[in-house]
N, C-alpha and C positions, 0 to 999 in steps of 0.2 A: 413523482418518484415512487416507485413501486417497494413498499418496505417487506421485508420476510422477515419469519420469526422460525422457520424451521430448515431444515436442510428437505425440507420432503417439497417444499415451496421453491425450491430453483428452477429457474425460469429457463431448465433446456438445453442444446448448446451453447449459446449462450453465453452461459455461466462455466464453460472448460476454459481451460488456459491454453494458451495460444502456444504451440511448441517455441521450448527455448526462452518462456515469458519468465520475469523473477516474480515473486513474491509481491513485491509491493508494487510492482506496476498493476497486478491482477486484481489486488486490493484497491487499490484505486482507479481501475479500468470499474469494476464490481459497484465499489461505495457510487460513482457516478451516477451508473447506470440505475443502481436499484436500491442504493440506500447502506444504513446499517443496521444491522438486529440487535447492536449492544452487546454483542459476545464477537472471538475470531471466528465468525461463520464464514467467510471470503479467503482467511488464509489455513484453514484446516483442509478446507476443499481443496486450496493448491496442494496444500502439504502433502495430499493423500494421494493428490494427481499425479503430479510430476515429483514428490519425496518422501515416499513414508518413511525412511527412515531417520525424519526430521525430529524425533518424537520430543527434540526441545524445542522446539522453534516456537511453541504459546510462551514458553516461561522466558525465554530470548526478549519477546517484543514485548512481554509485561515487563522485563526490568528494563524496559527502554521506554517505559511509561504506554506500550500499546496492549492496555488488556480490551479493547474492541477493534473490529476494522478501519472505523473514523481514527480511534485515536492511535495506529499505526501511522494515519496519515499528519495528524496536527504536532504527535507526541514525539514520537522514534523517528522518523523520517522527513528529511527535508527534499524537495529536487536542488540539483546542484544550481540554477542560477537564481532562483530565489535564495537559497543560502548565501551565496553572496552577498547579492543585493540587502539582503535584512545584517550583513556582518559590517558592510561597507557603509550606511546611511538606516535611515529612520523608513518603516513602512510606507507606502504610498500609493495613490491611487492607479499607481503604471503597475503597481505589483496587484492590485487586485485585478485589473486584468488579464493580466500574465496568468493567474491562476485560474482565472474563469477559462481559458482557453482550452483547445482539445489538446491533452499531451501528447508528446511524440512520442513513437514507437519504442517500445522495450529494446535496454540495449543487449537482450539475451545474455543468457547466463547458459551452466554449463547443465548439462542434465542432472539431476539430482541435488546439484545446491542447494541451499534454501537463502544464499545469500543476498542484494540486493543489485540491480547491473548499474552502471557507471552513473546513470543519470540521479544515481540516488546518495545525497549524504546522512548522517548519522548522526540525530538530532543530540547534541550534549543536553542531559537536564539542566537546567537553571539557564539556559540561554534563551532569549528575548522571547 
């Protein structure tokens, strides 16, 4: 996995966001692909792409516990049936594979958003 440490280090197209993508799908399309630099470098580039005029959206996903891109994806955000399955019963080894898998397509969002699309819940702190 290919780590960056700057925005001058993106890997191209690439690295754009797919029209209509949210936020955290592109974050974790991104983290996959190429890692994290330990700051939001994956969702400022969205931010800038498809919402500048998101200019809260770091301090959004920091009080949602995502002050990096990885932890957007472990902290703030859940997909919607792993959320389930982690509300409904104890983690398991069918849920690590479900997460190894390649996710599905972005449920698209509207232009300018910054919000997440359906496939995405909203991680409550202090939950498992």
């Amino acid at each position: 996995m290919l780590r960056l440490a700057t925005e001058d280090e993106l890997p191209g197209p690439a690295a754009t966001p797919r029209p209509g993508e949210c936020v955290v799908c592109f974050v974790e399309r991104m983290t996959r692909a190429y890692g994290c630099s330990g700051r939001l470098l994956w969702a400022e580039l969205w931010r800038d792409r498809c919402a500048p005029n998101a200019t809260a959206l770091a301090g959004r996903l920091g009080r949602k516990g995502g002050y990096c891109d990885c932890e957007v994806l472990m902290n703030a955000f859940v997909r919607q049936e792993l959320f389930w399955s982690r509300i409904s019963r104890t983690w398991t080894e069918e849920d690590e594979r479900f997460e190894a898998q390649e996710p599905p397509a972005c449920g698209g969002v509207r232009r300018g958003s910054s919000q997440a699309c359906q496939h995405w819940v909203t991680r409550r702190r202090g939950t498992w």
